[in-house]
VOBA-368739 format. One record per residue: x, y, z of N, C-alpha, C in turn. Coordinates in steps of 0.02 Angstrom, whole numbers, padded with zeros to 5 digits, always signed. Example, Ala and Ser with C-alpha at 12.3 -4.5 7.8 and 13.67 -1.06 7.14 Angstrom:
<recs>
+00660-00284+00390+00615-00225+00390+00660-00165+00390;+00642-00112+00354+00684-00053+00357+00645+00002+00394;
</recs>
This chain:
<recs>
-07323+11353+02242-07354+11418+02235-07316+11461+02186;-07357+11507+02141-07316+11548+02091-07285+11601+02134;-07237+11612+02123-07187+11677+02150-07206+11757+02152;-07252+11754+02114-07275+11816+02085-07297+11845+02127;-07278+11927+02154-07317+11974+02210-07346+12041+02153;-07366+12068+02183-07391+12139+02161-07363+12183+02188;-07318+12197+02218-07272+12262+02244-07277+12262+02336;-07269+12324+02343-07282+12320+02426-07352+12303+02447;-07422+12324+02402-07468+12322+02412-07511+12259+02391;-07459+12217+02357-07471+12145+02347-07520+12095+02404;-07531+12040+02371-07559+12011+02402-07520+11955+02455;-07565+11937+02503-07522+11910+02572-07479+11832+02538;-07493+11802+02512-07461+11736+02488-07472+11747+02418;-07431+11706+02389-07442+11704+02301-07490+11633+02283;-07518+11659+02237-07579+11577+02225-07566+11542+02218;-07583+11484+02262-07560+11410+02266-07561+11392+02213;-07537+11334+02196-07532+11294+02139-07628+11251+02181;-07641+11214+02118-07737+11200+02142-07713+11140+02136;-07704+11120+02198-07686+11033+02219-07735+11047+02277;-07772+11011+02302-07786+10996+02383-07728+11023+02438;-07687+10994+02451-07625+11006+02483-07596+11083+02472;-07617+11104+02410-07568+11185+02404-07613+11222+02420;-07694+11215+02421-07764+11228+02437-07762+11256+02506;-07733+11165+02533-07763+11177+02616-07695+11242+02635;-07641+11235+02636-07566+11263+02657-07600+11349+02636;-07629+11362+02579-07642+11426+02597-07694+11460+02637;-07744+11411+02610-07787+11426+02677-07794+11437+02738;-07736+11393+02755-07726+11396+02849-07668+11420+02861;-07645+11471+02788-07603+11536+02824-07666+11595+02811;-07686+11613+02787-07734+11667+02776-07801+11686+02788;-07808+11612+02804-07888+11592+02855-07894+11537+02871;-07850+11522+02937-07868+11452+02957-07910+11434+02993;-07977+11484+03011-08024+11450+03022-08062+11425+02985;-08037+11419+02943-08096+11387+02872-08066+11331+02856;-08002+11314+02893-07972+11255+02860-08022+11189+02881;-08041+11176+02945-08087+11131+02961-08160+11115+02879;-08165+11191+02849-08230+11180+02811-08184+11148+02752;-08126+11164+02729-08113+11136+02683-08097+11064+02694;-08082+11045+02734-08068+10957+02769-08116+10955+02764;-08148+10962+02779-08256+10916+02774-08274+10921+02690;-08240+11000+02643-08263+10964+02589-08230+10936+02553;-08175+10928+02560-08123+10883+02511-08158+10821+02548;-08183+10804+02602-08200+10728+02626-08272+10725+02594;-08295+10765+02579-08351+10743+02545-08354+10735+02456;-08316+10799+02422-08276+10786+02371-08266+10717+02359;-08217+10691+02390-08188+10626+02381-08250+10571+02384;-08274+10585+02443-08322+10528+02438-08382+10511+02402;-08387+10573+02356-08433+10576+02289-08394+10574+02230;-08348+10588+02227-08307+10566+02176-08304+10487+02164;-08311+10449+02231-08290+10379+02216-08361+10351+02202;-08413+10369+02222-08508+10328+02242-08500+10349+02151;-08488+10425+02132-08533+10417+02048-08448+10413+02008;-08402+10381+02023-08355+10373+01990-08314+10426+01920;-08319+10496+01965-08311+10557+01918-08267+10587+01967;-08240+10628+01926-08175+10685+01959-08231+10755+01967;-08281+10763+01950-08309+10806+01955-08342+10836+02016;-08351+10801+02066-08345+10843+02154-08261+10870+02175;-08218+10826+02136-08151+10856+02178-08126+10930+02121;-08142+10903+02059-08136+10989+01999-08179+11038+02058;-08224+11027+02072-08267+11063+02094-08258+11102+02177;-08220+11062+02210-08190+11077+02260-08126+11130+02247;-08093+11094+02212-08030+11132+02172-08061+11192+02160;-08105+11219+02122-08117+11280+02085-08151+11309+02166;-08169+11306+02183-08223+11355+02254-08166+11359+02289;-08113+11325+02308-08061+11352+02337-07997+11395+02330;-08003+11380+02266-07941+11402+02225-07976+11490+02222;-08044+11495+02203-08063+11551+02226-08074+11603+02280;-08099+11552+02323-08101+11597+02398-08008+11601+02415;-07967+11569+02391-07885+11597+02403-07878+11642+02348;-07896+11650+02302-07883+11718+02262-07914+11773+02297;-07989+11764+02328-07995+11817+02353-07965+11851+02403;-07969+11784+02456-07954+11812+02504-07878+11838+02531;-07828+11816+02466-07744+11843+02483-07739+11922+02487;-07791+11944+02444-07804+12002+02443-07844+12034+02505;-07827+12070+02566-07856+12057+02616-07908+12140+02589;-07876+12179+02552-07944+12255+02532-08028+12206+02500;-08003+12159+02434-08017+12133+02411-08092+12082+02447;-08037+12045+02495-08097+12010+02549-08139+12043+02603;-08104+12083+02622-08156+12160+02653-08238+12155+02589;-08182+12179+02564-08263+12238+02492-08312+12187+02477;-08267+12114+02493-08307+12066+02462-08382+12054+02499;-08349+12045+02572-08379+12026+02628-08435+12090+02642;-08422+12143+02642-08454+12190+02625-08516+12200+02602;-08506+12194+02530-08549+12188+02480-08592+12125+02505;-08572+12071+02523-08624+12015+02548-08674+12029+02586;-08642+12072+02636-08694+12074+02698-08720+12159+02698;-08723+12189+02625-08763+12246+02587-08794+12203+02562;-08807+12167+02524-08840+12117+02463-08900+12086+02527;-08881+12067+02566-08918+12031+02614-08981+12084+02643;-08958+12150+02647-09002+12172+02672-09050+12226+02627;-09002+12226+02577-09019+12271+02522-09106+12296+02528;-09138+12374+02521-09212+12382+02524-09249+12360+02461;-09197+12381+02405-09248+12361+02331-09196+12314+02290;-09226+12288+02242-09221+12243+02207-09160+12284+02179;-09169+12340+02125-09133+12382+02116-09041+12380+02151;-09068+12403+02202-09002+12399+02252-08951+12344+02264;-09001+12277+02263-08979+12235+02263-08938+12191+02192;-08975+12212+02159-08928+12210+02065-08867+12243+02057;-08867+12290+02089-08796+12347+02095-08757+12290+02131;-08759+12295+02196-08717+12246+02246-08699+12191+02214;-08739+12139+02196-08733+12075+02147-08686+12100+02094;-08691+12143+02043-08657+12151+01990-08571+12154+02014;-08594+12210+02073-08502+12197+02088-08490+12131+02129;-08506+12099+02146-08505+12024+02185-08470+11978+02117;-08517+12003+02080-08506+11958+02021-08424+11976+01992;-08430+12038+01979-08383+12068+01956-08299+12025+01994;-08295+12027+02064-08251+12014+02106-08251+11939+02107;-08269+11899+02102-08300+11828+02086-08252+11803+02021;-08263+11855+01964-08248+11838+01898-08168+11850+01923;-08147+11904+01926-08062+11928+01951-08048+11875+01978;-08067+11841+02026-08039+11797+02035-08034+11728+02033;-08095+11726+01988-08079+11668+01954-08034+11652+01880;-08028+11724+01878-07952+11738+01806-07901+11727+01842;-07903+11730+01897-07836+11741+01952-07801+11659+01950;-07850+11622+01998-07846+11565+01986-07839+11522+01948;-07894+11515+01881-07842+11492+01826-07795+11506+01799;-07773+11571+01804-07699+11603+01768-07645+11569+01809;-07676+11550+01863-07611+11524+01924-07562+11583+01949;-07595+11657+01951-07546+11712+01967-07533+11695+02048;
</recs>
């Protein structure tokens, strides 16, 4: 994991390094009830990786996780996130719902700079 905090108001762990193994270890400090979902998809990952003989279910695993741990180290961050989901969900107009999405999106992108930067 990189060393790197943000001050007192930093985030709860620093971003794993994007191995499986540095994946699961943060996960099931910062939400280990999700660790079970990530075991089911690294097992499925894997097992499509081997049927079409591509690294491209486990890249793919790698990146959706490496994200939901950028988000979620940030616990304001995973609030607003979670938030905004279940506004988006109920949203009355289309309108409303473009707003919500845009920042979804917005928070999505952060941390997917997060994750590849390896901060």
């Amino acid at each position: 994991m990189s060393a790197q905090l943000d001050g007192p108001y930093g985030p709860l762990i620093p971003m794993p390094e994007l191995t499986p193994d540095a994946l699961r270890a943060a996960v099931a400090r910062i939400a280990p009830s999700r660790v079970p979902d990530l075991t089911r998809h690294l097992f499925e990952a894997t097992t499509n990786a081997q049927q079409i003989q591509s690294l491209a279910p486990l890249r793919t695993f790698v990146h959706y996780w490496a994200v939901f741990v950028a988000i979620e180290r940030h616990p304001e961050r995973a609030a607003r996130f979670r938030e905004l989901e279940d506004a988006a969900q109920a949203a009355e107009s289309r309108e409303a719902a473009r707003q919500l999405m845009a920042e979804i999106r917005q928070i999505l992108a952060e941390a997917e700079a997060e994750a590849e930067a390896g901060l």
